[in-house]
C-alpha positions, 0 to 999 in steps of 0.5 A: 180312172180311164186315162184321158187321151192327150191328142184328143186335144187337137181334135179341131173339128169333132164334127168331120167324122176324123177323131183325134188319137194317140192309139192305132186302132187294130187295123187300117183301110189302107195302110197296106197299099200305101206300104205297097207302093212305098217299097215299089217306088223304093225298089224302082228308085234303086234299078233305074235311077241309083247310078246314072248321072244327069245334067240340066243347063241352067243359062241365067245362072251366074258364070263361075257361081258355085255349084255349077260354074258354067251353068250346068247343074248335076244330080243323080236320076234317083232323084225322080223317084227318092222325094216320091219314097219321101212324100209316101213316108211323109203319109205314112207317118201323117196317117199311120204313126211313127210305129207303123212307118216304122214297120214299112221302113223295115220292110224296105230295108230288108226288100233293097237287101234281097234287090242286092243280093239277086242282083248279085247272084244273078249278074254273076251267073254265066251268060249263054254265047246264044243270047240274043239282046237289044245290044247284039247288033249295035256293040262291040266288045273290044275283045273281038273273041268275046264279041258274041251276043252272049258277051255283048248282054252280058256286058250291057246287063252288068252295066245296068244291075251290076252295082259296086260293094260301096254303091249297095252299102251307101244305098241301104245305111242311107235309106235306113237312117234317112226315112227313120229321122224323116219319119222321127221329125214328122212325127215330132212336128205334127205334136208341136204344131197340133196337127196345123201346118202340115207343109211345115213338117213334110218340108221340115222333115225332107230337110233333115231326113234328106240331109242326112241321105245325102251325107251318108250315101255320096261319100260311101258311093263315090268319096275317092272315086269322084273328086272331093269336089264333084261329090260336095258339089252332087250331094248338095245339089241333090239335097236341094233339088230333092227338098225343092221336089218335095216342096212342089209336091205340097198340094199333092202330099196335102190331098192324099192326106186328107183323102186318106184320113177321112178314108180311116177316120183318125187322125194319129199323134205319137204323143207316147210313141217308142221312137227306137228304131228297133223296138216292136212295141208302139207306145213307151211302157208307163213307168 
């Protein structure tokens, strides 16, 4: 007797040409390219923004309310690229299952590996004395033997590529453990809800996946380095302002969704997914 498929259930249109299903068929339109840019905008996230502090000065706030006393609200330049890495898991699992964003969450995580270990062969490799850079005329170094536009790049390049041990490690573990529970929870929620609401699981699953970033990665980072205070005060704000980003990003997540489940033709439940980490197979084995 053909086993009935349990998602087809929530098929609420069987007319627009999206069927309902709980099997991957073998290969996707698109599945590639979103992949692509998922680790793209990971690796970007990671060169550009990992380290810097920013500020922005918020004057209606309430003088001495917590988190920021004086209206000054500070959070990591990450944040510009994080909830785009988020908003794409969020599609990728929407669209594709928890077993293929899985994939692309490994992927990533090997990706951010070989960025760290690039980075760190290549600012560890002596800097020629004749090195002409954008820093050559404009720094000095305060060693004044040094003061050559080798030294000047190269001190300029560390301070941009270079990263410390805790930095690197904060920055993988919470990557890994954060797109896996954003990506457990979405999945999770779109069977509960029967594929309704989705706003209800991209936010829902950004709370719990981005809580759970900001709780490993800022105490890795910085926890002795800042003051307790500044890295409860960063972590928090962060995590608020990124759920916040991606609940501003609704209408956009809501459009490529729908785009790209017409574009392939199914509409994906993980009814009887293997939600390990790291297992290879895609559906749990029948007892």
């Amino acid at each position: 007797m053909e086993k009935t498929d349990p998602a087809a259930a929530f098929d609420t249109d069987p007319n627009d040409g999206i069927t309902a299903t709980s099997s991957a068929p073998v290969s996707f339109r698109y599945y590639e390219f979103v992949m692509a840019a998922f680790v793209a905008i990971l690796l970007l996230s990671n060169i550009i923004g990992a380290a810097k502090l920013t500020f922005v000065e918020v004057s209606w706030w309430p003088d001495g309310w917590w988190p920021a006393a004086d209206g000054t609200f500070i959070y990591g330049a990450g944040i510009l690229f994080f909830p785009l890495g988020y908003v794409i898991g969020d599609i990728l699992t929407e669209i594709y299952g928890f077993a293929r964003a899985r994939r692309v969450i490994w992927t990533g995580f090997a990706a951010m590996i070989f960025l760290a270990f690039m980075s760190y062969v290549v600012v560890s490799l002596p800097a020629f004395d004749g090195w002409e850079c954008a820093a050559s005329g404009s720094m000095e170094l305060k060693d004044d033997v040094n003061s050559v536009p080798g030294s000047i790049c190269q001190q300029t390049y560390e301070s941009v590529f270079g990263s410390t041990w805790r930095i690197v490690l904060a920055s993988i573990v919470a990557f890994w453990a954060g797109e896996f529970v954003n990506s457990f929870v979405m999945a999770k929620m779109k069977v509960w809800t029967k594929g309704k609401a989705l706003w209800t699981r991209t936010i829902g699953s950004t709370v719990v996946g981005q809580g759970v970033d900001s709780l490993i990665f800022y105490p890795i980072a910085f926890y002795g380095i800042w003051s307790t205070e500044a890295v409860i005060t960063v972590m928090i704000t962060n995590w608020l302002l990124k759920v916040l980003w991606e609940a501003a990003l609704t209408p956009v997540t809501y459009l490529v969704v729908g785009k790209l489940k017409k574009a392939e033709g199914v509409d994906l439940f993980d009814t009887d997914t293997d939600f390990s980490p790291f297992s290879s197979k895609e559906r749990r084995s029948e007892a």
